[in-house]
N, C-alpha and C positions, 0 to 999 in steps of 0.2 A: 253903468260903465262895465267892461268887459275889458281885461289883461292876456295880453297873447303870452304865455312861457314859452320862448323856445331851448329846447338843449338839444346841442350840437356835440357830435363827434367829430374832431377835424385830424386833419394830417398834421400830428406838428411839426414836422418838419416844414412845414407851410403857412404858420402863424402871421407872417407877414400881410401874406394873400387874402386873410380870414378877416385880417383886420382891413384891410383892403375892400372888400368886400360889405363887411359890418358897416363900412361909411359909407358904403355907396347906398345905402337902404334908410340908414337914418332920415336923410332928409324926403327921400321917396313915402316913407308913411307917413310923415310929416303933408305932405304933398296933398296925401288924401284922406286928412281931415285927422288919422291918430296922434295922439304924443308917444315918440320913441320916447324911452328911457333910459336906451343905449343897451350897448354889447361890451358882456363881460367876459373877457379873456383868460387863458388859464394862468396862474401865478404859483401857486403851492399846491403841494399836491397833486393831483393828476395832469398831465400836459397836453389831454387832448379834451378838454371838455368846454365849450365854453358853453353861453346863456344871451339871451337878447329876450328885452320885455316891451312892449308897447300895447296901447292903451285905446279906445276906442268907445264914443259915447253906446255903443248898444253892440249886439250881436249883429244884429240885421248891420250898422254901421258899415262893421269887420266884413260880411258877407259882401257886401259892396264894394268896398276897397279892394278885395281878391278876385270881385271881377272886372272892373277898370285898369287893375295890374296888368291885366292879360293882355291888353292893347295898347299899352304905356312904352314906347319904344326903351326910355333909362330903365324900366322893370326890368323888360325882356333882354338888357345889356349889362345888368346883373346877374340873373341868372345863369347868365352864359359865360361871365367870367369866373363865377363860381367851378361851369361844368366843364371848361377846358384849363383852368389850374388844379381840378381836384382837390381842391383845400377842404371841401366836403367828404367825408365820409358819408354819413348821417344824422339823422335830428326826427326829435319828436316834438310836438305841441300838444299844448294844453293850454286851457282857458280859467280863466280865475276872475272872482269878483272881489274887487279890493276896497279894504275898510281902513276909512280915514277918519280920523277925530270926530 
């Protein structure tokens, strides 16, 4: 299993959007085969950071899913309400292998 990190810079003045956004994707990785884990908003502390994890039985899995994305008309109608609210700044990812009981 393989864990997607994302962190995000967002505009907070657009937190709404973000969260907006963050739902539109949950069920979409869901779609193609990951478990979200959901997106974490900012609360204390800093007001432009959040986080989103989800999960995927292998690497190759993930790899698949990023390319099925790309022809998935509700993908391609996230990323674009992303790119005309600018609720994005930026984000980095990283991958993680996660230890459970």
């Amino acid at each position: 299993m393989v864990t997607c990190y994302l962190r995000y810079i967002i505009d907070a003045s657009k937190l709404k959007e973000f969260e907006h956004y963050g739902k539109l994707w949950i069920p979409l990785v869901n779609k193609f085969g990951g478990q979200h884990h959901g997106y974490f908003l900012p609360s204390e502390g800093a007001n432009n950071v959040a986080l989103a994890m989800f999960s995927f039985p292998s690497l190759a899995a993930y790899e698949q899913y990023r390319i099925q994305m790309m022809d998935d008309a509700d993908c391609q109608a996230a990323f674009k309400f992303a790119e005309d609210t600018k609720c994005i700044i930026s984000y980095e990812r990283s991958f993680f292998r996660p230890v459970f009981s």
